[in-house]
C-alpha positions in Angstrom: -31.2 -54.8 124.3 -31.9 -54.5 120.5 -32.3 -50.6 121.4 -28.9 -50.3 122.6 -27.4 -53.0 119.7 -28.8 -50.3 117.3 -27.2 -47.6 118.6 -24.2 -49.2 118.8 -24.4 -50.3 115.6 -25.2 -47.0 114.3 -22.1 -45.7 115.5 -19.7 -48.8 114.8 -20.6 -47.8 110.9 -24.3 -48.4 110.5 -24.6 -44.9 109.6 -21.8 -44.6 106.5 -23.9 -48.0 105.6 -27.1 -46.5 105.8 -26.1 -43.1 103.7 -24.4 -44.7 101.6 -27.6 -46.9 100.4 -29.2 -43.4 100.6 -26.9 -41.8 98.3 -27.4 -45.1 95.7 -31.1 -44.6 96.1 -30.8 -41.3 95.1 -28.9 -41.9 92.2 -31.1 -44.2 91.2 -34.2 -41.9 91.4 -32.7 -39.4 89.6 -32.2 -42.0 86.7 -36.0 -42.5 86.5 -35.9 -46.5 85.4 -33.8 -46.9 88.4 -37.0 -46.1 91.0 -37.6 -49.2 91.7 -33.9 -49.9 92.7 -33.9 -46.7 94.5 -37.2 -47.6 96.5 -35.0 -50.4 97.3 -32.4 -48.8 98.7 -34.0 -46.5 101.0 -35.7 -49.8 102.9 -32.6 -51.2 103.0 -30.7 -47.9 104.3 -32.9 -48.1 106.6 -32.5 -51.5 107.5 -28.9 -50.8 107.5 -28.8 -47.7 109.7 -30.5 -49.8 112.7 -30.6 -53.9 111.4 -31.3 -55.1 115.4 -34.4 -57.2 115.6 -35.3 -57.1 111.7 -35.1 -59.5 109.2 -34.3 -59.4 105.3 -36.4 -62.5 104.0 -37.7 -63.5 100.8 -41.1 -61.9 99.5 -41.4 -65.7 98.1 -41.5 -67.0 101.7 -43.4 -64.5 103.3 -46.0 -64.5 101.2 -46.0 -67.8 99.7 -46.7 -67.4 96.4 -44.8 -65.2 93.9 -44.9 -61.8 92.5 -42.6 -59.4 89.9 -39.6 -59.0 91.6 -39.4 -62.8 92.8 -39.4 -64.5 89.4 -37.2 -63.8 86.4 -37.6 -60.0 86.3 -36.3 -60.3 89.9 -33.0 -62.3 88.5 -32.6 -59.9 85.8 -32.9 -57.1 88.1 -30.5 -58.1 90.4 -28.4 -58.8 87.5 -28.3 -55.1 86.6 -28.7 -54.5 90.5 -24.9 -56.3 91.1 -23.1 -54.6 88.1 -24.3 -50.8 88.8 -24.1 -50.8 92.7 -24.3 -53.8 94.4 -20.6 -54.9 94.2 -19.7 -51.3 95.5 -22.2 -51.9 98.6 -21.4 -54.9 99.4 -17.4 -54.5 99.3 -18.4 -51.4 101.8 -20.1 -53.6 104.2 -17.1 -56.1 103.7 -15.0 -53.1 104.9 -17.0 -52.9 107.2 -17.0 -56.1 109.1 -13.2 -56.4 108.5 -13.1 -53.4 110.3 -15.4 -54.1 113.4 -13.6 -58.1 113.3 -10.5 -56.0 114.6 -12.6 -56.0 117.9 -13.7 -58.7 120.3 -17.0 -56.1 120.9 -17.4 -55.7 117.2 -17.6 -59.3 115.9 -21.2 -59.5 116.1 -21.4 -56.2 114.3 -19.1 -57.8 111.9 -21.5 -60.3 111.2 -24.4 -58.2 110.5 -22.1 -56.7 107.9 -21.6 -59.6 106.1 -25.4 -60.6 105.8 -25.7 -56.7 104.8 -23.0 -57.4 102.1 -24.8 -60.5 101.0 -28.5 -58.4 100.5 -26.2 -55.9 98.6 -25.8 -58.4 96.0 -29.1 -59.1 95.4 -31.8 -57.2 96.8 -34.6 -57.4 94.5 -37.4 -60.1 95.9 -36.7 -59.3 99.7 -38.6 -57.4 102.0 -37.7 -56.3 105.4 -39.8 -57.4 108.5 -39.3 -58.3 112.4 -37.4 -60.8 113.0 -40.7 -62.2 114.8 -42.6 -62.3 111.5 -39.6 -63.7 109.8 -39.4 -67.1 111.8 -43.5 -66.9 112.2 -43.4 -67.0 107.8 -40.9 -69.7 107.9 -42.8 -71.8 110.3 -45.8 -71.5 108.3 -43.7 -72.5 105.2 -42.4 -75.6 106.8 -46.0 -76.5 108.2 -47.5 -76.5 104.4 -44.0 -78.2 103.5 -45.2 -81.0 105.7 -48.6 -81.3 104.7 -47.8 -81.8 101.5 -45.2 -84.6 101.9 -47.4 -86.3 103.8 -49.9 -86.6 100.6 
């Protein structure tokens, strides 16, 4: 099923998504500080061209402990992240969804525009994974959540 979603997807504008975090990504390369946006945005064009059975989720949660890009260099990089291209990739996913809403077969491809638009606004501190190792992380973080309110 999540075969066929992604193709779907793919043509429903996943592919206009996905180039157009490509072409970002590129731009960024070419600036040299921007790599690490640009490493960015070639995961998440990829994540864009076929989303189906994979997650965005916080590097925070998955790995339980923090690193550069989740504490305040992660803020001010999504700060400079929003202004330079984020607002332009999310407004295009925004176009996006309104587009596929128009449909009663593209509303859930409307949806997974919108949660595309919201990692276009901040990307830095996420990671993409399965959507199986997603809920496994967030299981574990609720277990330790436990233990420790039970102190």
């Amino acid at each position: 099923m999540r075969s066929i979603g992604n193709f779907i997807w793919f043509i429903l504008g996943g592919v206009w998504m996905g180039l157009a975090w490509w072409i970002i990504g590129v731009l960024a390369y070419l600036s040299i500080l921007g790599i690490p946006w640009g490493k960015a945005c070639f995961v998440i064009g990829q994540f864009s061209f076929f989303p189906f059975g994979r997650e965005a989720i916080s590097r925070r949660e998955l790995k339980e402990r923090d690193d550069i890009g989740t504490g305040a260099f992660g803020v001010l990089g999504n700060v400079i992240w929003f202004v330079f291209a984020g607002l332009w990739l999310a407004l295009g996913h925004l176009f996006c969804a309104l587009a596929n809403f128009l449909t009663i077969v593209g509303i859930p491809f409307g949806i997974q525009h919108l949660k595309l638009a919201g990692i276009a606004l901040a990307p830095i501190g996420k990671t993409i994974v399965p959507r199986e190792v997603a809920q496994a992380a967030r299981r574990a973080n609720a277990e330790t959540q436990l233990t420790m309110l039970r102190r």
